[in-house]
N, C-alpha and C positions, 0 to 999 in steps of 0.2 A: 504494500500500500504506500502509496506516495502523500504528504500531508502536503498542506499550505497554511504556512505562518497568516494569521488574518489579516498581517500587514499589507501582504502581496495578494490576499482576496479582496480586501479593499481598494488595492490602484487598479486591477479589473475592474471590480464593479466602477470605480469613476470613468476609468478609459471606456468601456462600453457607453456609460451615458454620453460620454464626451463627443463618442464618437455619432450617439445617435442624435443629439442636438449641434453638430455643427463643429466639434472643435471645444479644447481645453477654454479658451475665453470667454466659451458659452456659458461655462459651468456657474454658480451663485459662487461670491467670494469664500462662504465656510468653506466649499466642499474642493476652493482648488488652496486653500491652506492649506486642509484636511491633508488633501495630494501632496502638496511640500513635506508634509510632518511623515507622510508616509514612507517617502521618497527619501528620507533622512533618514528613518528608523533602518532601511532598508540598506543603504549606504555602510551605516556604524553597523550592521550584521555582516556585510561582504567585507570589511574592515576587519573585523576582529575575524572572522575565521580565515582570511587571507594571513593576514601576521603568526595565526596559532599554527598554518597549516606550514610556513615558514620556519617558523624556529620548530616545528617536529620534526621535519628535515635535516636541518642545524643539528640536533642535537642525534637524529641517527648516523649523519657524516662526521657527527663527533663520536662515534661508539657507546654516547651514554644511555643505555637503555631505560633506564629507572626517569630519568629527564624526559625521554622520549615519550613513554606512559602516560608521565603527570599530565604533555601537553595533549596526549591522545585523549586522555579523560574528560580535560578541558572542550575539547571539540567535540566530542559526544555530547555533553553537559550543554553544548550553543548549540549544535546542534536536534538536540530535541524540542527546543525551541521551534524550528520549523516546521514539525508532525500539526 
C-alpha cells in the first residue's frame, strides 16, 4: 500500500480546483496561502530526508555501522510520516 502524507492530498485537491477554475490566481486568497504553507511543509520533508539519506551514506562509506542505523531509524521514523 502506498500512503499520502495529507500534505501532498491537499496540493491535489487545490491543483485540481485550480485547475478547474482557470489557474492558481483563481483560487480565494486562504486556499493559495493554504498552497504556500503546503508547499513549504513539503519542501522541509524533501529536506530533511534528503540530508538523513546523505549522511547514511556518509556514515556507511565511513564503515560505521551503529551510525548508519541510528540514521536509518531516523528515516523510517520521517518516513512514516508519509503513510
Amino acid at each position: 500500500m502506498v500512503g499520502i502524507h495529507p500534505v501532498h492530498r491537499r496540493m491535489a485537491e487545490l491543483t485540481f480546483k485550480a485547475k478547474e477554475i482557470g489557474g492558481y490566481q483563481r483560487l480565494p486568497h486562504h486556499e493559495r496561502l493554504e498552497l504556500d504553507h503546503c508547499m513549504a511543509v513539503n519542501a522541509d520533508l524533501i529536506l530533511k530526508l534528503d540530508s538523513l539519506k546523505t549522511l547514511a551514506f556518509l556514515a556507511h562509506e565511513a564503515g560505521d555501522a551503529e551510525w548508519q542505523q541510528q540514521i536509518c531509524a531516523r528515516i523510517e521514523s520521517l518516513e512514516t510520516l508519509l503513510l
